[in-house]
MIKENU-900494 format. One line per 8 residues: number of its first residue (from 0); their letters; for each residue x, y, z of N, C-alpha, C. Coordinates in steps of 0.1 Angstrom, whole numbers, plus 5000, padded with zeros to 4 digits. Layout:
BEGIN
NUM> a> X Y Z X Y Z X Y Z; ...
This chain:
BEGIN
0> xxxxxxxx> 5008 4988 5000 5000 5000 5000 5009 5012 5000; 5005 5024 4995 5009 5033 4996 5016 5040 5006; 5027 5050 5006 5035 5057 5017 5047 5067 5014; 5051 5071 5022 5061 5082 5012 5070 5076 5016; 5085 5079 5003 5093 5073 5004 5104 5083 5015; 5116 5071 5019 5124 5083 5028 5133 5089 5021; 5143 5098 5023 5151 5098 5019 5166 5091 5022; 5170 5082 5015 5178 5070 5021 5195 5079 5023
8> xxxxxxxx> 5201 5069 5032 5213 5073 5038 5219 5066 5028; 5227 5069 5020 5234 5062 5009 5249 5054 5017; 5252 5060 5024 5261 5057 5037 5259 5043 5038; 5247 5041 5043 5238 5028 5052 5238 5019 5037; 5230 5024 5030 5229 5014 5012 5240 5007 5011; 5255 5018 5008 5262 5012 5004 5273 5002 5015; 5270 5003 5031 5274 4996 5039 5263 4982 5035; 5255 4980 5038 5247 4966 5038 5249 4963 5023
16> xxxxxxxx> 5247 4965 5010 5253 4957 5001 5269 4954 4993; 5274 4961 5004 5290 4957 5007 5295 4945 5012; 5282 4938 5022 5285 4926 5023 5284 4913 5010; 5294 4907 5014 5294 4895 5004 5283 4889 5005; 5279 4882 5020 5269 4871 5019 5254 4884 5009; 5254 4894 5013 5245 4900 5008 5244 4901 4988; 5253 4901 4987 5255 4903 4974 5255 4890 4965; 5258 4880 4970 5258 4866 4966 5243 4859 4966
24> xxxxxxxx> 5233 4864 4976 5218 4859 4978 5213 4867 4970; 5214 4881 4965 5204 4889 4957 5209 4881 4943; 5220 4878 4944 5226 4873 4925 5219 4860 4924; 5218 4850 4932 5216 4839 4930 5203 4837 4929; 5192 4850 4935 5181 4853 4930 5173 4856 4919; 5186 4865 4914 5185 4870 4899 5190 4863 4883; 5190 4851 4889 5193 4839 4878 5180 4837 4871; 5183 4840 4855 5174 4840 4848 5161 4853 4850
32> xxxxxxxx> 5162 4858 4856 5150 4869 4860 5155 4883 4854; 5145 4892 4848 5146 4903 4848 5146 4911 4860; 5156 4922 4860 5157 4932 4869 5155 4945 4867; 5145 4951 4882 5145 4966 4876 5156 4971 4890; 5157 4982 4882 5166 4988 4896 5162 5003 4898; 5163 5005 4910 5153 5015 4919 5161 5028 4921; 5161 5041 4916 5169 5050 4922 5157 5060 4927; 5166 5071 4935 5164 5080 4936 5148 5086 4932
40> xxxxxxxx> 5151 5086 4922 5146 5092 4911 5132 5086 4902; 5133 5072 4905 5127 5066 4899 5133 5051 4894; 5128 5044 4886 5134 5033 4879 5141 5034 4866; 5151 5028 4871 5161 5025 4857 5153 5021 4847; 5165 5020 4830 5158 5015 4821 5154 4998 4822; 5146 4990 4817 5140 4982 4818 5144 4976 4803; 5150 4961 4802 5154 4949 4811 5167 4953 4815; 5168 4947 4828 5183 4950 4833 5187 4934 4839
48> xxxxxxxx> 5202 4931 4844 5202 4920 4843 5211 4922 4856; 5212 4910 4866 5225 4908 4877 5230 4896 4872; 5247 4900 4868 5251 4884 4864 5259 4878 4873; 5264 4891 4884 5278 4885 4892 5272 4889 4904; 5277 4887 4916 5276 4891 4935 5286 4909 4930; 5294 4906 4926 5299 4921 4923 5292 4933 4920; 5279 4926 4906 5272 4943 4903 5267 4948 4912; 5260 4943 4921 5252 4948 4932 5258 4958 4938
56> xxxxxxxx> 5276 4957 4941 5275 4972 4950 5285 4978 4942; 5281 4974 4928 5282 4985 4916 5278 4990 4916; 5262 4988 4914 5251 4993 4910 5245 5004 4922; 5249 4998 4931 5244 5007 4948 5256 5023 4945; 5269 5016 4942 5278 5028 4943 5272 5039 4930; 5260 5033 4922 5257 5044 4907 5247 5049 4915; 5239 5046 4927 5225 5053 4936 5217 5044 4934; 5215 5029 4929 5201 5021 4929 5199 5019 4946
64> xxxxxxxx> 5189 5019 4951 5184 5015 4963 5180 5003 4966; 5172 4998 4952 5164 4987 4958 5166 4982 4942; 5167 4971 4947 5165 4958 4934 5151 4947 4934; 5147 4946 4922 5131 4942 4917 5135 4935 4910; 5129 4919 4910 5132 4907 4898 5115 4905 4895; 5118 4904 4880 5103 4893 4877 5100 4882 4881; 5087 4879 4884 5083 4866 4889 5085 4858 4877; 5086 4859 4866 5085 4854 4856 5105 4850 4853
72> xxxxxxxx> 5106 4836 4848 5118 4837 4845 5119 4835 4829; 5132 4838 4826 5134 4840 4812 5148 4834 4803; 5145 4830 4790 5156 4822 4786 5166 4831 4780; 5160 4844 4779 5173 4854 4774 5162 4864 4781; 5165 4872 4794 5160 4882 4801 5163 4900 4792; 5171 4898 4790 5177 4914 4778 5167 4914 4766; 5165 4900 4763 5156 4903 4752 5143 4902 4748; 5135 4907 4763 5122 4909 4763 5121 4923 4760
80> xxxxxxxx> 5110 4931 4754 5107 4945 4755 5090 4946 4754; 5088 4961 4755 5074 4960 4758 5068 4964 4743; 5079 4958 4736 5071 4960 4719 5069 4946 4714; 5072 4934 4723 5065 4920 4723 5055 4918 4721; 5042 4912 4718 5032 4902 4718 5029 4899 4727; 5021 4892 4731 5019 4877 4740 5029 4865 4736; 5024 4865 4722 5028 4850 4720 5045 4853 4721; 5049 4863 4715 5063 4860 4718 5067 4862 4730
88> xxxxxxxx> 5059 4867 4736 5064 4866 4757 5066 4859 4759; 5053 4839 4757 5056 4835 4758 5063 4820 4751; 5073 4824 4741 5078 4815 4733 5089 4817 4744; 5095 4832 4750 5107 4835 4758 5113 4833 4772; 5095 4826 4775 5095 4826 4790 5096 4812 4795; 5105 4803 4805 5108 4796 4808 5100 4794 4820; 5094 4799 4824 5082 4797 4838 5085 4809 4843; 5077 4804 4853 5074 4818 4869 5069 4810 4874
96> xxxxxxxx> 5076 4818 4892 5078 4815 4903 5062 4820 4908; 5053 4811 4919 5044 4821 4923 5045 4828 4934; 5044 4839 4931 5048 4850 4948 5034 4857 4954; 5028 4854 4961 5015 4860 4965 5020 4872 4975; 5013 4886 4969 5017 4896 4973 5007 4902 4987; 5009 4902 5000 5002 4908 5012 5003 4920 5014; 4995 4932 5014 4999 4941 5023 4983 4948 5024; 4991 4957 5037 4984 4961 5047 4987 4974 5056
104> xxxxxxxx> 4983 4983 5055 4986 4994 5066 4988 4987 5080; 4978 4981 5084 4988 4972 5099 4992 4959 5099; 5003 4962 5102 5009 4950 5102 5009 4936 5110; 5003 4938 5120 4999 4925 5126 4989 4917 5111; 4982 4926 5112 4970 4917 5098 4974 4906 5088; 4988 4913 5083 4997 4909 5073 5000 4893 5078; 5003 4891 5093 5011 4886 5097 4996 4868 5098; 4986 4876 5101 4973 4865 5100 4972 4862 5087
112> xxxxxxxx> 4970 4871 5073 4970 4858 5064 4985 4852 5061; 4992 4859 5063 5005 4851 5057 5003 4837 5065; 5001 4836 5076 5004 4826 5082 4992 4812 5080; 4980 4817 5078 4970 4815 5073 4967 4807 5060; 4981 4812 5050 4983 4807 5037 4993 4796 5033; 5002 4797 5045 5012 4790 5047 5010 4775 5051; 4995 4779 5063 4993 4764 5066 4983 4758 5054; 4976 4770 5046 4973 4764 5038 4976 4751 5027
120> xxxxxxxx> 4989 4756 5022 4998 4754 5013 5002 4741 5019; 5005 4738 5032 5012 4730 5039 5002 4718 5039; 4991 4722 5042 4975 4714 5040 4981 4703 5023; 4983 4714 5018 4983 4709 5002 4989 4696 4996; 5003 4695 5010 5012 4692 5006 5028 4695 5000; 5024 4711 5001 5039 4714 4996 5047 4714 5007; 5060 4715 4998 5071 4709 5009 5077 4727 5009; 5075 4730 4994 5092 4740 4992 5083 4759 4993
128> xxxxxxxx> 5073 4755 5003 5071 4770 5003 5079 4778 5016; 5080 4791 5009 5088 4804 5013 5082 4818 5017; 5090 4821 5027 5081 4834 5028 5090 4848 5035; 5087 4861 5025 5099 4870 5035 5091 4883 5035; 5093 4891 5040 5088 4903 5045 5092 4913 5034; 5079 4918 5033 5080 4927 5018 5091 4943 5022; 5096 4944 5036 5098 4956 5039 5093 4969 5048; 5081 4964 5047 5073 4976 5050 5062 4970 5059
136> xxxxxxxx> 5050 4965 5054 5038 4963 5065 5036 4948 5056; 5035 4941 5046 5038 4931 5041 5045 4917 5043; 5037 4906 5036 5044 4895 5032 5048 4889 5016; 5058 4881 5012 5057 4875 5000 5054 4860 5004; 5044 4852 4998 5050 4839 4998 5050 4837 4985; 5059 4825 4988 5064 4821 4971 5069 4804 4971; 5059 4800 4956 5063 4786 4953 5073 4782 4942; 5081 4781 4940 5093 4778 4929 5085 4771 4914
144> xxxxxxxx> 5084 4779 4906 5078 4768 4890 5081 4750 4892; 5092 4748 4898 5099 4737 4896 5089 4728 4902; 5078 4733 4913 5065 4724 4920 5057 4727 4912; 5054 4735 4900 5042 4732 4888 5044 4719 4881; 5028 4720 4876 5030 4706 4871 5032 4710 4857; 5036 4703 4846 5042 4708 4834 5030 4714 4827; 5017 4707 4825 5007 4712 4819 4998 4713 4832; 4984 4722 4823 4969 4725 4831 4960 4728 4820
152> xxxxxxxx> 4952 4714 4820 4942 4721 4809 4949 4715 4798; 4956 4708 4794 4966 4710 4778 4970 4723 4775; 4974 4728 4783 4986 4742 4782 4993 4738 4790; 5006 4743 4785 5017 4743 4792 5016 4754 4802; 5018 4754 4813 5020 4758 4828 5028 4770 4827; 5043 4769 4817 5050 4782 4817 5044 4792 4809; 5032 4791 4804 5027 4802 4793 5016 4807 4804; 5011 4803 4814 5002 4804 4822 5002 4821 4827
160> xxxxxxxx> 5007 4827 4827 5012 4840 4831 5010 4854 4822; 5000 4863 4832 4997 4864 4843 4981 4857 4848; 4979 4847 4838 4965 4839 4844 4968 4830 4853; 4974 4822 4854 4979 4814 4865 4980 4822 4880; 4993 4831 4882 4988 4835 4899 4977 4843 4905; 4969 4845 4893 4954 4855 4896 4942 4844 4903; 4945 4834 4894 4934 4821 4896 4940 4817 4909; 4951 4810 4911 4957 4808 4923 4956 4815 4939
168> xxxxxxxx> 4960 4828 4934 4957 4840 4945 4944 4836 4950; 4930 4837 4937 4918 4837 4941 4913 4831 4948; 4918 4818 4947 4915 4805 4949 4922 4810 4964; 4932 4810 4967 4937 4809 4983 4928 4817 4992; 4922 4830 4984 4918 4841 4993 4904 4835 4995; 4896 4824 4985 4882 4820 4994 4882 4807 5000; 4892 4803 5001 4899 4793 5014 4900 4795 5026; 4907 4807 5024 4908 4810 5042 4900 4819 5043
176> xxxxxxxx> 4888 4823 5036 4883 4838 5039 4880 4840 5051; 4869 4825 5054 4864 4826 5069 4871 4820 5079; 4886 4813 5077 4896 4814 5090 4894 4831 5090; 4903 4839 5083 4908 4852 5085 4897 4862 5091; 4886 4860 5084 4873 4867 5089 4873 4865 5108; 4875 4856 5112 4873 4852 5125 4885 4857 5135; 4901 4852 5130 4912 4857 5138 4909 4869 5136; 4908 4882 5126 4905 4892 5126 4893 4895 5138
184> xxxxxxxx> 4883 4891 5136 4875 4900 5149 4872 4890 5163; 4882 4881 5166 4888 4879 5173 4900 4885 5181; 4902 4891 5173 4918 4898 5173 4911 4915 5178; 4901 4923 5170 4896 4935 5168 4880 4938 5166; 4877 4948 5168 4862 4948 5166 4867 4956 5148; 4849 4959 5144 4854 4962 5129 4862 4975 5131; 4853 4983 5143 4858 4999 5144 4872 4998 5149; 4879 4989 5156 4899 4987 5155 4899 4988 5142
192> xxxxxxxx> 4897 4980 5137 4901 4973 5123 4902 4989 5115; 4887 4993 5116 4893 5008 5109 4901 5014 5108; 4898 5017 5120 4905 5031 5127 4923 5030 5128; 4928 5012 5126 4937 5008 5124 4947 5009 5111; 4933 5007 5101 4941 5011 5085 4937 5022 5077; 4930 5034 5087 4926 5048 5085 4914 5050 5073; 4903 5037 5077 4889 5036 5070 4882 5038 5074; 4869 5041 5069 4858 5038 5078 4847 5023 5080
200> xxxxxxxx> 4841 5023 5086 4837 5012 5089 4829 5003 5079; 4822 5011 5068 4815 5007 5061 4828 5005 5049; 4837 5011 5049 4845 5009 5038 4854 4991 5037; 4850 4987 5050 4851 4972 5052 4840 4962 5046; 4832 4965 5041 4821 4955 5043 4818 4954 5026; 4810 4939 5014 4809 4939 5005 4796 4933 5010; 4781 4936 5003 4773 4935 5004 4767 4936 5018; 4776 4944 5031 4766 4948 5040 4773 4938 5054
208> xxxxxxxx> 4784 4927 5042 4793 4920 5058 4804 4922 5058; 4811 4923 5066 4829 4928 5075 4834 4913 5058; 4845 4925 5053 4853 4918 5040 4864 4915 5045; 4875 4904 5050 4887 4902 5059 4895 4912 5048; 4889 4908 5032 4903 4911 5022 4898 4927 5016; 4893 4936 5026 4892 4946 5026 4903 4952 5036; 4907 4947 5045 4915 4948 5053 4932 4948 5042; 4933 4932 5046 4947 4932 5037 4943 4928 5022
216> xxxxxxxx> 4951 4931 5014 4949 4930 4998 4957 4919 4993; 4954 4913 4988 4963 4898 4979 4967 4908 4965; 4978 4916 4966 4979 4919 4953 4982 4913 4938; 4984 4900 4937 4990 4896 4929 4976 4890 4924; 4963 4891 4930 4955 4892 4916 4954 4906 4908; 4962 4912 4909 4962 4923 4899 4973 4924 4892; 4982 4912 4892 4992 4915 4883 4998 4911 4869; 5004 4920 4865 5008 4916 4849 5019 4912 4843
224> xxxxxxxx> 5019 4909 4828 5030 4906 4823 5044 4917 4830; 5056 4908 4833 5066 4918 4834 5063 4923 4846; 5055 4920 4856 5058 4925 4871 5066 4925 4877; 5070 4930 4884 5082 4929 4893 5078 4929 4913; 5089 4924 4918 5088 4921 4934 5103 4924 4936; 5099 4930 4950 5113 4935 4956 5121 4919 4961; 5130 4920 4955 5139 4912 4956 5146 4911 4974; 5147 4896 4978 5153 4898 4990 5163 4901 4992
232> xxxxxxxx> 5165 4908 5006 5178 4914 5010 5177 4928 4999; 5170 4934 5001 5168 4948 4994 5158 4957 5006; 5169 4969 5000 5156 4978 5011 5145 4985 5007; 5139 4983 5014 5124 4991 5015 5124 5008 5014; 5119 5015 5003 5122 5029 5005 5114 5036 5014; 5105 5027 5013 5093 5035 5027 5095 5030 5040; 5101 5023 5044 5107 5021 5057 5119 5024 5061; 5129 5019 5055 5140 5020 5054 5147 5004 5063
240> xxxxxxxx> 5140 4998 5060 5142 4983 5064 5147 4974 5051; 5152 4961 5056 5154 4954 5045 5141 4939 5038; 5138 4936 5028 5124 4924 5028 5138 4917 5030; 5136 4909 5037 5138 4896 5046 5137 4881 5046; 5139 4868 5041 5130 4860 5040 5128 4855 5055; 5117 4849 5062 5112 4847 5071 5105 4835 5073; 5112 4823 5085 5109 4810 5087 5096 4811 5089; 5089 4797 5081 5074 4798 5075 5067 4798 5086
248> xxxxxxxx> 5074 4792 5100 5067 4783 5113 5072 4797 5121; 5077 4805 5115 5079 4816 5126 5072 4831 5124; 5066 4831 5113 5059 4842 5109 5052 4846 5118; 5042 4844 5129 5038 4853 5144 5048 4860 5149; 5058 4851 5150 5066 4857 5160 5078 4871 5155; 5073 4871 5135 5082 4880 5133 5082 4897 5137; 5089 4907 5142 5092 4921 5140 5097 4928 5133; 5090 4935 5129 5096 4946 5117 5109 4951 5123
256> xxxxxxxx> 5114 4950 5135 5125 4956 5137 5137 4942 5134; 5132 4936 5130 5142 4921 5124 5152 4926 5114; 5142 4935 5106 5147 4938 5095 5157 4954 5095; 5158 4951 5101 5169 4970 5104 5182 4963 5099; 5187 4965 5086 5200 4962 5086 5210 4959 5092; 5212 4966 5106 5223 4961 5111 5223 4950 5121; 5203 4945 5121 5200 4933 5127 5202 4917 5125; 5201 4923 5108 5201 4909 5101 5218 4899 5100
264> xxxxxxxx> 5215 4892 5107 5228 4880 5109 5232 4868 5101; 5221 4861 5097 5220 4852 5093 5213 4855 5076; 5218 4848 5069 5214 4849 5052 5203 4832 5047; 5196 4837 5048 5181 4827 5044 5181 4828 5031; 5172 4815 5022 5175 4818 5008 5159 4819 5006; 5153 4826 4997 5143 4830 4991 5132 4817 4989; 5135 4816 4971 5133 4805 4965 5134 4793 4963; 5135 4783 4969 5144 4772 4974 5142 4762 4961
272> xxxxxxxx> 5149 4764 4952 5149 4754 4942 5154 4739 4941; 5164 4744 4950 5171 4728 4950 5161 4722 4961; 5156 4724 4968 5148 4719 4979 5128 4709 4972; 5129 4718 4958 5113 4712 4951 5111 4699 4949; 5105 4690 4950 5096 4678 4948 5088 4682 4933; 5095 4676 4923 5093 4681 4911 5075 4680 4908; 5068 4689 4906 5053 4685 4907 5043 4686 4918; 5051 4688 4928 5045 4688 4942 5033 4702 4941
280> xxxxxxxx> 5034 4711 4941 5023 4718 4940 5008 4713 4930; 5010 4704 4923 4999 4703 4911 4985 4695 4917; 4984 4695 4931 4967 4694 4937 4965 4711 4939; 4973 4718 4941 4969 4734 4942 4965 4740 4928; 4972 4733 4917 4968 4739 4903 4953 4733 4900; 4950 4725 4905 4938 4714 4897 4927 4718 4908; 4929 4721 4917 4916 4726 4925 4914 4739 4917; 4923 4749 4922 4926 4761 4916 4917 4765 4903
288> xxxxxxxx> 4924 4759 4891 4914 4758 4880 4904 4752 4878; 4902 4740 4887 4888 4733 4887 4872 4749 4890; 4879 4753 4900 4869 4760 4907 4867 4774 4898; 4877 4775 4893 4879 4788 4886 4872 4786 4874; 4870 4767 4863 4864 4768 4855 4849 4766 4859; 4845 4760 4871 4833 4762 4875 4826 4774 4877; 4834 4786 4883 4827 4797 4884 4829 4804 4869; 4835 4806 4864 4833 4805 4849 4820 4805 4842
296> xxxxxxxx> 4819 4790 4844 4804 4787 4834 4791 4793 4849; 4791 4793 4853 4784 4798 4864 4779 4815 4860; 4792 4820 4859 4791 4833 4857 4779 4838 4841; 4790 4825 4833 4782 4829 4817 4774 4823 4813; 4767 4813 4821 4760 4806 4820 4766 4794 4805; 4774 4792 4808 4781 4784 4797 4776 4769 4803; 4773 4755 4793 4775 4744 4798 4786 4735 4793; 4784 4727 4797 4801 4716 4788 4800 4714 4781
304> xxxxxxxx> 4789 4715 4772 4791 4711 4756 4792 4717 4749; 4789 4731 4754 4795 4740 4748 4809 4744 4749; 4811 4740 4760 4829 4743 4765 4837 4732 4754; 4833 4722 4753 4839 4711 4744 4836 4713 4733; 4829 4724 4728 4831 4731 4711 4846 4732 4709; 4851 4729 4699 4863 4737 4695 4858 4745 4685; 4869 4757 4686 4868 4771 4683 4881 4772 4673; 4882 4771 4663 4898 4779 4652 4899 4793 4651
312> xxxxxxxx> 4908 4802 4659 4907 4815 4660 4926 4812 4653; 4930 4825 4647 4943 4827 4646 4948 4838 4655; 4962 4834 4661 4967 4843 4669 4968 4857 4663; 4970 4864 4671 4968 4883 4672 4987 4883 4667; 4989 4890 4655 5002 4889 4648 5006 4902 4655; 4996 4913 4660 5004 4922 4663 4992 4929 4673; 4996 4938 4681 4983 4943 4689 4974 4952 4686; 4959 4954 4688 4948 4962 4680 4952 4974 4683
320> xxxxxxxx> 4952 4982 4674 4953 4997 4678 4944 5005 4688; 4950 5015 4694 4937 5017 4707 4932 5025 4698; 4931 5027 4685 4917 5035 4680 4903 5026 4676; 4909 5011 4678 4896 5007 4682 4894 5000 4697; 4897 5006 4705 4893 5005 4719 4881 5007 4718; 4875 4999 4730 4862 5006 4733 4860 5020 4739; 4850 5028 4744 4851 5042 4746 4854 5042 4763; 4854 5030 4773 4852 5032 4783 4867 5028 4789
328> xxxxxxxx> 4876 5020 4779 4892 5018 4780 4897 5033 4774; 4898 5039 4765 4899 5050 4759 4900 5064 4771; 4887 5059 4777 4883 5069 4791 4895 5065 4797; 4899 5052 4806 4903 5051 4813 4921 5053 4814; 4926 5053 4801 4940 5056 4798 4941 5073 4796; 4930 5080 4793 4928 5094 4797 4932 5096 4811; 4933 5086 4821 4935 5092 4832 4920 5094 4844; 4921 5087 4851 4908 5089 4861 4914 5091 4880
336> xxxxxxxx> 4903 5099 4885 4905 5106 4897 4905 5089 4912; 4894 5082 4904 4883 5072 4912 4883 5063 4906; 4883 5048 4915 4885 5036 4909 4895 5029 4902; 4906 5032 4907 4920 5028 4893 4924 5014 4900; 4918 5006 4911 4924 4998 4911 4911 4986 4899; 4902 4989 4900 4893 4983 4895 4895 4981 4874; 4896 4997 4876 4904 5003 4862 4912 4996 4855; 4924 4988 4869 4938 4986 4862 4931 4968 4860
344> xxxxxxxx> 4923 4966 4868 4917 4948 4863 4911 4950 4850; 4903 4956 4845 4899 4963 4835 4911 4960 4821; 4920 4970 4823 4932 4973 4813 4938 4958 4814; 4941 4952 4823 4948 4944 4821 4939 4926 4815; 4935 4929 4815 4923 4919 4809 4918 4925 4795; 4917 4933 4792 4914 4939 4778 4927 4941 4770; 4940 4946 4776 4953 4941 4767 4955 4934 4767; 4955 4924 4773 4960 4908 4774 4954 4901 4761
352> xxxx> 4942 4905 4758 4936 4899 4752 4940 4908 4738; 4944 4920 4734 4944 4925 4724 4961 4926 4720; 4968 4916 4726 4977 4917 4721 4990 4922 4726; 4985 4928 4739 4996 4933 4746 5006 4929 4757
């Protein structure tokens, strides 16, 4: 969620990614992944790449603050741009990692679903899930591609992106809705809960009852091609902390003051690849999409014989011009005051589809 950034002690920057161990865990992160890098100012140019433990406090010594990898990984990362396709996105794309994004103005909250999602996952069966602190009032968890199952549906799994962790995400958040609904006002009445993430009371509630996920947001159903996540062992510009990764069985007990740079002792690995059970996640993909094609036909009133129509459409060779957008996407890239998160589900479902 939103916050102003600080202004960073470059002093401090370039002391913490001076360390080795620190420089060796962001690199080994950034294998195969696109990098953005964070200044000052704004973000560098886009694709950027970490090949050695050395760039890192290159790159710190040119003013990047914070380093961002795609969840998406890539078989030549330099040579993605945003004058691609789809299809050639994903001819280039080698999988993605899933990272379910938490945040929250309070941070206890963060700390109930992460934990919440963890035992989920663990329910599931996975072995190789991970989880680190986004920095700020957040969590990441994350499952390594290497526990996808190769296909879903007769698609291949690494082309699944960004439909794959939206369906996923969804799927998690109406699993636990009603655990979280309960630790929550267990934990607070609705008027804490407000007054806690500076709302009002009604601004919690969808159809008239207390929404847990009005509280904290699963961002990563709103994400797209080319997204990016703060990479661990990077600092937070609105805190001035570092995201962290953080033992899955110890998540209650974590403190944001864990993460103050000169706290951190020990070097945890993110992603744990060598650790995956090749396939292990694939009862989370087949529920996942099971329920996601159920509510589907539900929605459009579609039945299965009609689903089992085949359809011959030819791929989109290049993307539709926005002069034939509709008038209410047209509106919306004009720029609006109200509603842009709703907006940006909007855009990103209508480019997707048109090529972008």
């Amino acid at each position: 969620m939103g916050g102003k950034e600080l202004s960073m002690d470059m002093k401090k920057v370039l002391e913490f990614y001076s360390r080795r161990d620190v420089q060796e865990a962001i690199c080994k992160e950034a294998q195969d992944k696109e990098i953005g890098l964070k200044f000052d100012y704004g973000f560098g140019k886009r694709p950027d790449v970490i090949t050695s433990p050395g760039d890192v406090l290159e790159l710190a010594k040119q003013g990047v603050t914070s380093f961002h990898f795609s969840e998406e990984n890539w078989l030549d990362p330099l040579s993605i741009s945003s004058e691609l396709s789809k299809k050639e996105l994903d001819s280039l794309r080698k999988g993605w990692d899933l990272i379910i994004d938490l945040d929250t103005p309070y941070f206890e909250y963060s700390k109930i679903v992460a934990n919440l999602i963890v035992e989920f996952l663990k329910f599931q069966k996975i072995s190789c899930i991970t989880c680190k602190f986004s920095g700020n009032h957040g969590f990441h968890i994350a499952i390594p591609f290497e526990a996808f199952p190769k296909m879903v549906y007769d698609k291949e799994t690494r082309t699944l992106f960004p439909e794959g962790p939206r369906i996923i995400a969804s799927y998690l958040r109406e699993r636990i809705h009603s655990f979280f609904k309960k630790r929550l006002l267990d934990m607070h009445s609705e008027e804490t809960i407000a007054r806690n993430i500076g709302v009002n009371v009604e601004d919690l509630e969808t159809n008239g009852e207390f929404d847990p996920f009005k509280v904290v947001e699963i961002d990563t159903v709103l994400i797209s091609s080319r997204h990016l996540c703060r990479m661990p062992y990077s600092f937070n510009e609105k805190s001035g902390l570092i995201s962290i990764p953080v033992d899955i069985d110890k998540i209650m007990d974590f403190q944001r003051e864990d993460a103050k740079p000169e706290n951190i002792k020990e070097i945890l690995p993110f992603l744990k690849r060598a650790d995956v059970k090749e396939g292990e996640a694939s009862n989370l993909f087949q529920s996942a999409y099971a329920e996601h094609y159920t509510q589907t036909k539900s929605i459009y009133n579609v039945n299965d014989e009609e689903v089992k129509k085949e359809i011959d459409y030819e791929e989109l060779e290049e993307a539709i011009p926005e002069d034939y957008f509709p008038p209410c996407v047209k509106a919306i890239l004009k720029g609006i005051s109200d509603g842009k998160k709703r907006a940006l589900f909007i855009l990103i479902n209508i480019l997707s589809s048109a090529g972008y």
